[in-house]
Biotite code that builds the C-alpha atoms (Angstrom):
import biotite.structure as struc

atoms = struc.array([
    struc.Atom([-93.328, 1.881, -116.481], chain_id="A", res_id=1, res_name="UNK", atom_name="CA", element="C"),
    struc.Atom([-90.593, 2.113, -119.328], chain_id="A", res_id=2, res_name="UNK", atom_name="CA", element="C"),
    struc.Atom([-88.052, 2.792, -116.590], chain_id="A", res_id=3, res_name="UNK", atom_name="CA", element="C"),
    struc.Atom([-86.695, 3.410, -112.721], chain_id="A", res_id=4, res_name="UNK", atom_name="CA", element="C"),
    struc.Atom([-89.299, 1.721, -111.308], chain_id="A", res_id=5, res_name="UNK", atom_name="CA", element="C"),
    struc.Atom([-88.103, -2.094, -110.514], chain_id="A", res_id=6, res_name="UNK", atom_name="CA", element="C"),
    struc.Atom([-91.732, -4.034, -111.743], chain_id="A", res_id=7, res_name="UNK", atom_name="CA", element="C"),
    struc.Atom([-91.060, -7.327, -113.708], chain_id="A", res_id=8, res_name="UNK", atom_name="CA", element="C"),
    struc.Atom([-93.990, -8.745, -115.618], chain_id="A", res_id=9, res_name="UNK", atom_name="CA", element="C"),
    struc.Atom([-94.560, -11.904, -117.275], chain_id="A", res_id=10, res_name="UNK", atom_name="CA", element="C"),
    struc.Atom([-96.319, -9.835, -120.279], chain_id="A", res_id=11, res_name="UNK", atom_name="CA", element="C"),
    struc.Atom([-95.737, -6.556, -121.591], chain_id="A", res_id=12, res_name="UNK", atom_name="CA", element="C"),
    struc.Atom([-98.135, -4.833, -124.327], chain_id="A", res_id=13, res_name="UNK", atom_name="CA", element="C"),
    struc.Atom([-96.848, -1.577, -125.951], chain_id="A", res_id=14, res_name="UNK", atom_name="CA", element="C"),
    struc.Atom([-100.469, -0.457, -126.859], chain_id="A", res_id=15, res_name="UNK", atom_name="CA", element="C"),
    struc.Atom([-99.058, 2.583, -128.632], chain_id="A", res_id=16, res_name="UNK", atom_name="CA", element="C"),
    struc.Atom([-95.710, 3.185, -130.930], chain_id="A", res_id=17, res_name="UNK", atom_name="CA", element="C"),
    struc.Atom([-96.315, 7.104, -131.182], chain_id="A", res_id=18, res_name="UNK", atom_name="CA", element="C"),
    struc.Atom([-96.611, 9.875, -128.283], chain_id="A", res_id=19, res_name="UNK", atom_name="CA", element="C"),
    struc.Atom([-97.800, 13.043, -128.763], chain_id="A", res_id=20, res_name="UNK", atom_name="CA", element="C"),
    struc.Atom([-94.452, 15.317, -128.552], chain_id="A", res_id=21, res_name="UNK", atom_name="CA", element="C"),
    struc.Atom([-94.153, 19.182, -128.991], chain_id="A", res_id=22, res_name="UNK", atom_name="CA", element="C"),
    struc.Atom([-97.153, 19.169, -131.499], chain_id="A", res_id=23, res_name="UNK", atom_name="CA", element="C"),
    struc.Atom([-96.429, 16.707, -133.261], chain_id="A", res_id=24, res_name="UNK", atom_name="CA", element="C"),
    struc.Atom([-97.030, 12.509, -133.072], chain_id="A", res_id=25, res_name="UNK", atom_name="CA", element="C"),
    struc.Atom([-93.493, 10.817, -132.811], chain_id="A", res_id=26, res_name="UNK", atom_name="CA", element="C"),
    struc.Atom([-92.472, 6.967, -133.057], chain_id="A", res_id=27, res_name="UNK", atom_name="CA", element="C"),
    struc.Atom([-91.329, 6.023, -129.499], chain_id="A", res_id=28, res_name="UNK", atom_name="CA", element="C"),
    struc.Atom([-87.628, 5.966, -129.395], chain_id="A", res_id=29, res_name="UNK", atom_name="CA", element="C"),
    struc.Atom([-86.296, 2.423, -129.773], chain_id="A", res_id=30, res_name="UNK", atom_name="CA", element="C"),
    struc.Atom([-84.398, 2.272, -126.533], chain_id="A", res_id=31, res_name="UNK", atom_name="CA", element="C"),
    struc.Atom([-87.553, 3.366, -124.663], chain_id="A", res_id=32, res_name="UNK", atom_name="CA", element="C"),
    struc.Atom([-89.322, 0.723, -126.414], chain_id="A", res_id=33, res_name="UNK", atom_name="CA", element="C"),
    struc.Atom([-86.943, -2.189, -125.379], chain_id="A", res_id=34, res_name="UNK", atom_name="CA", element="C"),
    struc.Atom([-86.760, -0.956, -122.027], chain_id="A", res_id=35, res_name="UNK", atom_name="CA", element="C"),
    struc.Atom([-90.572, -1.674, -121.333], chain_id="A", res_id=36, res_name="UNK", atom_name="CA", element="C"),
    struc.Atom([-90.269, -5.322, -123.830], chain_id="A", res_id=37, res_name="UNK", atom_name="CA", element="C"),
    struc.Atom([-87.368, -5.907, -121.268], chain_id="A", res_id=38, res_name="UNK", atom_name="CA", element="C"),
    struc.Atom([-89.672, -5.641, -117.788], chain_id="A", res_id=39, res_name="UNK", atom_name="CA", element="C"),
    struc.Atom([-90.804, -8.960, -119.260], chain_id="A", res_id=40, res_name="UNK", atom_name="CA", element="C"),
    struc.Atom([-90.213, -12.656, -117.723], chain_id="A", res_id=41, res_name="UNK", atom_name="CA", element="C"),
    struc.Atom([-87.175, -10.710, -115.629], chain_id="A", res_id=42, res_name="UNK", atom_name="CA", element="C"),
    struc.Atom([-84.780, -14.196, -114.700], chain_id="A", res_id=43, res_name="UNK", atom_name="CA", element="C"),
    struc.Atom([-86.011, -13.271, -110.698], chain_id="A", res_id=44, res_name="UNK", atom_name="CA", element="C"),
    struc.Atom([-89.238, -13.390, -110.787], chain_id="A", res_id=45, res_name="UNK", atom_name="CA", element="C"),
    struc.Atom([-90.661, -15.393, -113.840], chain_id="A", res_id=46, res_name="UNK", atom_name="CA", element="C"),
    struc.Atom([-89.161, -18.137, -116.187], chain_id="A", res_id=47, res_name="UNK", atom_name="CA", element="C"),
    struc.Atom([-90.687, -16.601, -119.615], chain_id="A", res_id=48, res_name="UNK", atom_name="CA", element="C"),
    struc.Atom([-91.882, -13.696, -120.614], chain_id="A", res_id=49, res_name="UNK", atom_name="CA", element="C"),
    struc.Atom([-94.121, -12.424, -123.329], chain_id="A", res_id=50, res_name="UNK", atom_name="CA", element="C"),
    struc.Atom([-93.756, -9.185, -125.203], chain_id="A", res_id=51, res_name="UNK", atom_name="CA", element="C"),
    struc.Atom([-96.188, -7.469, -127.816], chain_id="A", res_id=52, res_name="UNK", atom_name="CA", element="C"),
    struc.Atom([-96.032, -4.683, -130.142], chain_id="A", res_id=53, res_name="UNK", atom_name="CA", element="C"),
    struc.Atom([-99.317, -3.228, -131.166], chain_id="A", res_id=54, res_name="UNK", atom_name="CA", element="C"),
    struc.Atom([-99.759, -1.590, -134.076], chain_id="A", res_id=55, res_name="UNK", atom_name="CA", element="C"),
    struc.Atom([-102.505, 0.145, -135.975], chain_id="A", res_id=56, res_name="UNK", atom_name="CA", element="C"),
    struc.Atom([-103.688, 0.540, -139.527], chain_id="A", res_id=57, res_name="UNK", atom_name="CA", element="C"),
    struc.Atom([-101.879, 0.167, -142.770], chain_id="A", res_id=58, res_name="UNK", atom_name="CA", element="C"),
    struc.Atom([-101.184, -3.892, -144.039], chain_id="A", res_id=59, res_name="UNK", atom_name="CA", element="C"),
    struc.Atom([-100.381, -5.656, -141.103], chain_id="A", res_id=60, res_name="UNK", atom_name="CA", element="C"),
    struc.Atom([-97.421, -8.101, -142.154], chain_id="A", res_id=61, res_name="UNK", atom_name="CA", element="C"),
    struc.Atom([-95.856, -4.691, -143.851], chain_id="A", res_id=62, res_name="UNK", atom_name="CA", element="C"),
    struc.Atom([-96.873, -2.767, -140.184], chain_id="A", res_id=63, res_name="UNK", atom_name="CA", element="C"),
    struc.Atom([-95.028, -6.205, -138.157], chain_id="A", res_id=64, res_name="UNK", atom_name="CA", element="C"),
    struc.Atom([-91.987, -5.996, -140.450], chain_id="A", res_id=65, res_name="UNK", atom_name="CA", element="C"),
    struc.Atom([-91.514, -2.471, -140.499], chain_id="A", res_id=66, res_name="UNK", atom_name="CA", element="C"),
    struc.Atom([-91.713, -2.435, -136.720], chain_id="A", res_id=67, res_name="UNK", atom_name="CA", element="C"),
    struc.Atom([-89.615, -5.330, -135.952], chain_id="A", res_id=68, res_name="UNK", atom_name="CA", element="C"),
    struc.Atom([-86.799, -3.551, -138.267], chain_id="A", res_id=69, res_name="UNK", atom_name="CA", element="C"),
    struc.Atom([-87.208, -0.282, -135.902], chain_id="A", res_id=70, res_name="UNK", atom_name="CA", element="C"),
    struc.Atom([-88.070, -1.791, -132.417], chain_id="A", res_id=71, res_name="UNK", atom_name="CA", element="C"),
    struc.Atom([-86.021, -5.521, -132.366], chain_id="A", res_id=72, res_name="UNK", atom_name="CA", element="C"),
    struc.Atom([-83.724, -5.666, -135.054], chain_id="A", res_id=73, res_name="UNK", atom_name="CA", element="C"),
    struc.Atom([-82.437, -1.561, -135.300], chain_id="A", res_id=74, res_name="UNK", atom_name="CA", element="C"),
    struc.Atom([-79.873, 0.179, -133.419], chain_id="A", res_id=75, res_name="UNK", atom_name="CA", element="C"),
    struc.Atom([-80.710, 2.126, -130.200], chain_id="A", res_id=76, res_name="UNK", atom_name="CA", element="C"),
    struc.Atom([-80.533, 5.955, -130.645], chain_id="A", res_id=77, res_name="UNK", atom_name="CA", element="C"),
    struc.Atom([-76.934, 7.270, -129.047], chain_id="A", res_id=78, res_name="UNK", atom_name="CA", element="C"),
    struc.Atom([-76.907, 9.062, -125.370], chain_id="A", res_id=79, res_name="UNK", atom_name="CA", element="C"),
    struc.Atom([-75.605, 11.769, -124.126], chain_id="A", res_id=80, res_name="UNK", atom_name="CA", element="C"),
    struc.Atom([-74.789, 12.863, -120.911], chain_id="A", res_id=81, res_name="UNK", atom_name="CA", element="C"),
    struc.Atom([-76.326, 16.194, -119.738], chain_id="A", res_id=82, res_name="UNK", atom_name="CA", element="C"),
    struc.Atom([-74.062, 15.548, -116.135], chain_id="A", res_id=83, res_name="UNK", atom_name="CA", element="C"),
    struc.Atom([-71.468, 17.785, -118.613], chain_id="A", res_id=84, res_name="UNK", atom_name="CA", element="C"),
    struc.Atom([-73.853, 20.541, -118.909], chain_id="A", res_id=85, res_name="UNK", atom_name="CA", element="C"),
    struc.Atom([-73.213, 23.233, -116.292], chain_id="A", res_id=86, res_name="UNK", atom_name="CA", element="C"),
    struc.Atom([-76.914, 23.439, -114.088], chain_id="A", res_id=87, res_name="UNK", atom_name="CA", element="C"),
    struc.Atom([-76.876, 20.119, -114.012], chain_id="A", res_id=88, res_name="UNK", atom_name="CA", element="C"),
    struc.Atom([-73.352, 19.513, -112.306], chain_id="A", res_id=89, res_name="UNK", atom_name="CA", element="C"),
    struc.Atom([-74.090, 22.234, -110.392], chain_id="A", res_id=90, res_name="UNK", atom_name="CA", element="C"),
    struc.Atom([-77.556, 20.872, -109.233], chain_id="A", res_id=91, res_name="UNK", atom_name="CA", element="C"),
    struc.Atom([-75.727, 17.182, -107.947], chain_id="A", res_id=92, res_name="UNK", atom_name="CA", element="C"),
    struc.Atom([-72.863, 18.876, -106.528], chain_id="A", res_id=93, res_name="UNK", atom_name="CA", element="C"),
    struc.Atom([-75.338, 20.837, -104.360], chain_id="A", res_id=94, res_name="UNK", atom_name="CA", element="C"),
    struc.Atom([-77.313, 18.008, -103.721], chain_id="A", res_id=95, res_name="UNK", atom_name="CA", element="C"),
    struc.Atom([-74.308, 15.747, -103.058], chain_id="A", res_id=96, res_name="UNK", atom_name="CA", element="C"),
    struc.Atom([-73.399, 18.655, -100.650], chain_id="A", res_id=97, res_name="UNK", atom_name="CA", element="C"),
    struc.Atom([-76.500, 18.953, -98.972], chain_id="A", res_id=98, res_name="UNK", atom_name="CA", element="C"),
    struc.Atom([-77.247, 15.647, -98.559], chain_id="A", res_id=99, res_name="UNK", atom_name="CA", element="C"),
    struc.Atom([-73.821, 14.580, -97.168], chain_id="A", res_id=100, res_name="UNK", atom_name="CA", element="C"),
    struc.Atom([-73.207, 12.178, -100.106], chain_id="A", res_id=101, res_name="UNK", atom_name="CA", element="C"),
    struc.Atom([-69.571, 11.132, -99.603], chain_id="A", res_id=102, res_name="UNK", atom_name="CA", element="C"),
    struc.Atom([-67.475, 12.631, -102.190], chain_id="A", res_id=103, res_name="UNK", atom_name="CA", element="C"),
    struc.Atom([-64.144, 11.130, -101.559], chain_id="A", res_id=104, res_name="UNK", atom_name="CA", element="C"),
    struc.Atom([-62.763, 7.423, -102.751], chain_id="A", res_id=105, res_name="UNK", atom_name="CA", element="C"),
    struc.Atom([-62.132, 6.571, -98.835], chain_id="A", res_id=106, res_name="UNK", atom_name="CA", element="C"),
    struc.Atom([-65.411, 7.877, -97.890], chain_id="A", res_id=107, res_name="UNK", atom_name="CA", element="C"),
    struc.Atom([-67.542, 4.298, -99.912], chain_id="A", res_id=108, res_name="UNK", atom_name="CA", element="C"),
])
């Protein structure tokens, strides 16, 4: 439930840091990772939350700090847009068309 799905919690465990990606096991991109630590204590619906990191093998205060360098104290990875790329402009537009999705200022 990392994203687009509105369900606050009051705790949030990240059981696993790595996902199994293209044939190969990958650390969880950081923004991905805050986004789930962030469905807890949401101000609405609970005053505190609790999140955890699990992590497994190696020396566990070396595991906590090399995680909390990555996942709470490192930089998000940059985005970019694929709206610029041409199927996928062309895709909304359609959609936007076929849907009736006003398309002018005056139309909001």
């Amino acid at each position: 439930m990392a994203a687009g799905v509105n369900l606050p919690a009051r705790r949030v465990l990240v059981r696993d840091l790595k996902r199994f990606d293209d044939g190969m096991s990958r650390l969880l991109p950081v923004m991905e990772v805050k986004q789930m630590l962030g469905r807890a204590g949401r101000p609405r619906y609970d005053p505190v939350g609790e999140a955890w990191l699990a992590c497994k093998g190696g020396d566990p205060r070396q595991m906590a700090d090399e995680i909390a360098d990555r996942y709470i104290h490192g930089p998000v990875e940059d985005i970019t847009s694929k709206l610029a790329a041409e199927p996928a402009m062309r895709f909304h537009l359609l959609s936007s068309i076929a849907t009736g999705t006003p398309y002018k200022k005056g139309d909001w």
